[in-house]
N, CA, C and O atoms as a GROMACS GRO file, in nm:
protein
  152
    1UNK      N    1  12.892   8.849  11.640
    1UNK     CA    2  12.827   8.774  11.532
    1UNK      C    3  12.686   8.732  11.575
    1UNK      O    4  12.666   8.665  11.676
    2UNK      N    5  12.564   8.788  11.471
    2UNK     CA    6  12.457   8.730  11.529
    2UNK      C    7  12.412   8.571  11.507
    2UNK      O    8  12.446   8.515  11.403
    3UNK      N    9  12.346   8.508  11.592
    3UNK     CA   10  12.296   8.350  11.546
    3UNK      C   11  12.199   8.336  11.458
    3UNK      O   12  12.151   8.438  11.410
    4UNK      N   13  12.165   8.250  11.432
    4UNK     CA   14  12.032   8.232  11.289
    4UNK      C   15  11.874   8.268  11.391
    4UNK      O   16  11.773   8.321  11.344
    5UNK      N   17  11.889   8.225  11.532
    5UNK     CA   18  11.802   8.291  11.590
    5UNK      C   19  11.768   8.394  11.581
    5UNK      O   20  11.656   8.430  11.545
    6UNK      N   21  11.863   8.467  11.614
    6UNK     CA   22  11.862   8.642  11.594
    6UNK      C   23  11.838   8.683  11.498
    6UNK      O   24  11.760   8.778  11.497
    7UNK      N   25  11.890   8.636  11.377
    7UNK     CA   26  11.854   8.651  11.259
    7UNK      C   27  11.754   8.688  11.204
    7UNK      O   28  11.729   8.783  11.130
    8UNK      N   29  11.651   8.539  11.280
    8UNK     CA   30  11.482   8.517  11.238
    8UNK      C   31  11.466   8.625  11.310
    8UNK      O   32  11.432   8.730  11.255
    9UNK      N   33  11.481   8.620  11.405
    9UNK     CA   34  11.409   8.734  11.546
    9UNK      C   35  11.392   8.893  11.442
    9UNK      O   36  11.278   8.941  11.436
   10UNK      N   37  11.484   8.951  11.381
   10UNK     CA   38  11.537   9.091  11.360
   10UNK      C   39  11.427   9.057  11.216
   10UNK      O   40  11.334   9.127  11.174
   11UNK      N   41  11.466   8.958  11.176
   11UNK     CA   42  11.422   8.951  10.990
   11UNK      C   43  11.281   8.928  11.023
   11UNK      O   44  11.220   8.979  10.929
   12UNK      N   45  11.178   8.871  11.121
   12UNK     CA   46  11.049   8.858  11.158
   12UNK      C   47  10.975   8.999  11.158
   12UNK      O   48  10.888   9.048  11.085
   13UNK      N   49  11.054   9.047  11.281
   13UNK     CA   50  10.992   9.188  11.329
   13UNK      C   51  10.996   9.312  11.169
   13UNK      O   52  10.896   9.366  11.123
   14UNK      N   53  11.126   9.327  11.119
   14UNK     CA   54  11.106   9.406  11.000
   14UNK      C   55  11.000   9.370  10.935
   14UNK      O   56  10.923   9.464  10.915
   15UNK      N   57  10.948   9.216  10.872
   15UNK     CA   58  10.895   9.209  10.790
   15UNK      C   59  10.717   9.242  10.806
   15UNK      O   60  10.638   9.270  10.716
   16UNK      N   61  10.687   9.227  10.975
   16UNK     CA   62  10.608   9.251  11.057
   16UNK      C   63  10.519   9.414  11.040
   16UNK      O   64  10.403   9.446  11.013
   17UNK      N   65  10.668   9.504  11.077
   17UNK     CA   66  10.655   9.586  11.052
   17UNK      C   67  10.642   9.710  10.947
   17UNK      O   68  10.582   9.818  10.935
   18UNK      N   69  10.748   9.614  10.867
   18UNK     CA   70  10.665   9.642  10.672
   18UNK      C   71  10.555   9.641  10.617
   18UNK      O   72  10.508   9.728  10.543
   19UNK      N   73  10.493   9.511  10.660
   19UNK     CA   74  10.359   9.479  10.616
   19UNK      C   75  10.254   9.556  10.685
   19UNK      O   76  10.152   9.590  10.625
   20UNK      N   77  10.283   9.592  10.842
   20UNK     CA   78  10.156   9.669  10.903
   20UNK      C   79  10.188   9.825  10.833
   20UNK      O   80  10.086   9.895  10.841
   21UNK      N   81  10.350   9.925  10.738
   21UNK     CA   82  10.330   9.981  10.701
   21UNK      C   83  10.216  10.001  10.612
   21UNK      O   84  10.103  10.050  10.606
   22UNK      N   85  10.302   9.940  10.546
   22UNK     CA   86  10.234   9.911  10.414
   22UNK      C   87  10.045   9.900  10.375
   22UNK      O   88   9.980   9.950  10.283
   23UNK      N   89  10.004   9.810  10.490
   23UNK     CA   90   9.846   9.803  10.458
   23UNK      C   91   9.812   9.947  10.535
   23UNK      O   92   9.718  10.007  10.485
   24UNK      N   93   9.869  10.004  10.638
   24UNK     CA   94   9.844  10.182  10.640
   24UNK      C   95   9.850  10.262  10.528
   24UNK      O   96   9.787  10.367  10.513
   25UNK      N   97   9.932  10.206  10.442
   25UNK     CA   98   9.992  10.337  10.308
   25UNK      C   99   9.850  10.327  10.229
   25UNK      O  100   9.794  10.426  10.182
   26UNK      N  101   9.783  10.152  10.218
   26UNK     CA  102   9.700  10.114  10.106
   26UNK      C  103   9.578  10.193  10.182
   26UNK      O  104   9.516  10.280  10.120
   27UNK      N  105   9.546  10.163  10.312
   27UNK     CA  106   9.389  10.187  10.388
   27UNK      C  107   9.399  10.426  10.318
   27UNK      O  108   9.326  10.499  10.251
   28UNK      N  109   9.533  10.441  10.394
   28UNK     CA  110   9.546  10.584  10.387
   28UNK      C  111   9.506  10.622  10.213
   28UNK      O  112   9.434  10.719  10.189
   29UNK      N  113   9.562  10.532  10.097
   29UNK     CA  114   9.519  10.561   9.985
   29UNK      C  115   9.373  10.539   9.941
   29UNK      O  116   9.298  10.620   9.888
   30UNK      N  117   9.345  10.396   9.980
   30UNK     CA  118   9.196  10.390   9.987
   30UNK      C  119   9.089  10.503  10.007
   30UNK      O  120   8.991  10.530   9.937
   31UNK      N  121   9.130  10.557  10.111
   31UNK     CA  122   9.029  10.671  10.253
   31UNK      C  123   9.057  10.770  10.156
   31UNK      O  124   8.946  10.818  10.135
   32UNK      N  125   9.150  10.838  10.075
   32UNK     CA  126   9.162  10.938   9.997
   32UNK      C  127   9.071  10.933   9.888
   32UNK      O  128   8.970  10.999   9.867
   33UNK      N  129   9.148  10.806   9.798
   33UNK     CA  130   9.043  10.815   9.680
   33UNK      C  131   8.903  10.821   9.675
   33UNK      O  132   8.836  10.871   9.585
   34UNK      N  133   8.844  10.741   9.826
   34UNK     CA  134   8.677  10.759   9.845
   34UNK      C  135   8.676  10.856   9.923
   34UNK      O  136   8.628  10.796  10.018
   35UNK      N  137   8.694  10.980   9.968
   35UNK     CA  138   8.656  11.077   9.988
   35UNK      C  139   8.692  11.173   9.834
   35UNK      O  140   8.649  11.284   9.804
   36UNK      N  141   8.751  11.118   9.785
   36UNK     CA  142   8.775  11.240   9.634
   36UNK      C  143   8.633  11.165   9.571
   36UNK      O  144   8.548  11.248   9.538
   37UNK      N  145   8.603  11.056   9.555
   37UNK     CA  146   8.508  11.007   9.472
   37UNK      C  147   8.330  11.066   9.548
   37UNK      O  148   8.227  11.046   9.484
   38UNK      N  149   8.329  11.123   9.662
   38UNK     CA  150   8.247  11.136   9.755
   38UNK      C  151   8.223  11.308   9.718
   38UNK      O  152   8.145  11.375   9.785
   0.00000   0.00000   0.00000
């Protein structure tokens, strides 16, 4: 059984690592559309 520590610990890092997806997906869409607009 995990503790509420662990919890935060596991639920921190995902959300961590969602968000640094995520602003990659936006920068990678960004960099596209201004090179199509270029």
């Amino acid at each position: 059984m995990l503790t509420m520590q662990q919890v935060n610990q596991i639920f921190h890092k995902v959300t961590a690592d969602s968000v640094r997806c995520g602003a990659l997906t936006i920068f990678a869409v960004a960099q596209a559309l201004f090179i199509g607009v270029m």
